[in-house]
Every structure is written in C-alpha cells, then in structure tokens.
N, C-alpha and C positions, 0 to 999 in steps of 0.2 A: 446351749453353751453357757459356759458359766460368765454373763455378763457384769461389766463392772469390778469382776474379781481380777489380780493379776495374774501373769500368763507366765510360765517359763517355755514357751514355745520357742523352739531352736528350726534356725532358717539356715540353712547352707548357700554356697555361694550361687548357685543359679537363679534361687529364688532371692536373696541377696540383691544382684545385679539388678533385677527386673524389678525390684521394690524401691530400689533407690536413682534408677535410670544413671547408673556411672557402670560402665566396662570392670571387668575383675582386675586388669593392672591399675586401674586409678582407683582403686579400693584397699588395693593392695600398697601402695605408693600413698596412701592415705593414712594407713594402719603404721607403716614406715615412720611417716613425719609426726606421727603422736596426735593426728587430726580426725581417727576415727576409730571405732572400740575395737581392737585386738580380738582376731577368733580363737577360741582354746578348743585343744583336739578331744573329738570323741569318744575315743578310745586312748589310753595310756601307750605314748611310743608307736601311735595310730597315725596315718595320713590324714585321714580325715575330720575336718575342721567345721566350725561353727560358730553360728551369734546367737544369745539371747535376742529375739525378737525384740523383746522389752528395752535392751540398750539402744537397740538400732531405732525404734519408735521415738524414744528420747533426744537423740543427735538429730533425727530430722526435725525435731519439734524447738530443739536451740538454732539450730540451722535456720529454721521460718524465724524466727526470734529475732536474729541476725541482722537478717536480711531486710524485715519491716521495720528495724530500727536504722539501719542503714538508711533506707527510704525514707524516713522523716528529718533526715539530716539536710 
C-alpha cells in the first residue's frame, strides 16, 4: 500500500457508521447543523453518496483535539 502517501479513498455510509460509531441519522443530523463533512454523490443526479475517507480521518482527529482540550480545562 502506498504508505504515508494521501488517500482519496471514499467510504460510504455503512462503513461511515461503523468507523465513527454514530447511527446514519446522527450523521446525517450532523452534516444538517454544519458539524460534519457533507457527502457528494457519486454519480451526477445519482443516489448514491460518499466521503473522502481523508475528510472524515480529519473531523475525528479535531474531535480528539476537542475533547483533550476540554479535559485539561
């Protein structure tokens, strides 16, 4: 695998879920309130929806950030 190098690897919503341990309506209800990265479809006028791996890696990694600064308060 190409390590250290970045990734445009796209996760759909089940692997989504199971990566970030939240349900798809609180994902969804997330993306809503401006609180988490917007999926864009993968096809044009397509149902089918997705995330850069890479964005979602990012949000959990502000998220840890957060939360360890929150705890030293």
């Amino acid at each position: 695998m190409n390590e250290g190098y970045p990734t445009n690897r796209i996760i759909r919503m089940n692997e989504l879920s199971a990566k970030i341990g939240y349900a798809k309506s609180t994902i969804y209800g997330l993306v809503k309130d401006g609180h988490f990265p917007a999926p864009f479809r993968l096809v044009p006028n397509g149902r089918a929806v997705g995330w850069f791996e890479e964005a979602v890696d990012k949000w959990l990694q502000e998220r840890a950030r957060q939360s360890a600064s929150n705890c030293n308060h």
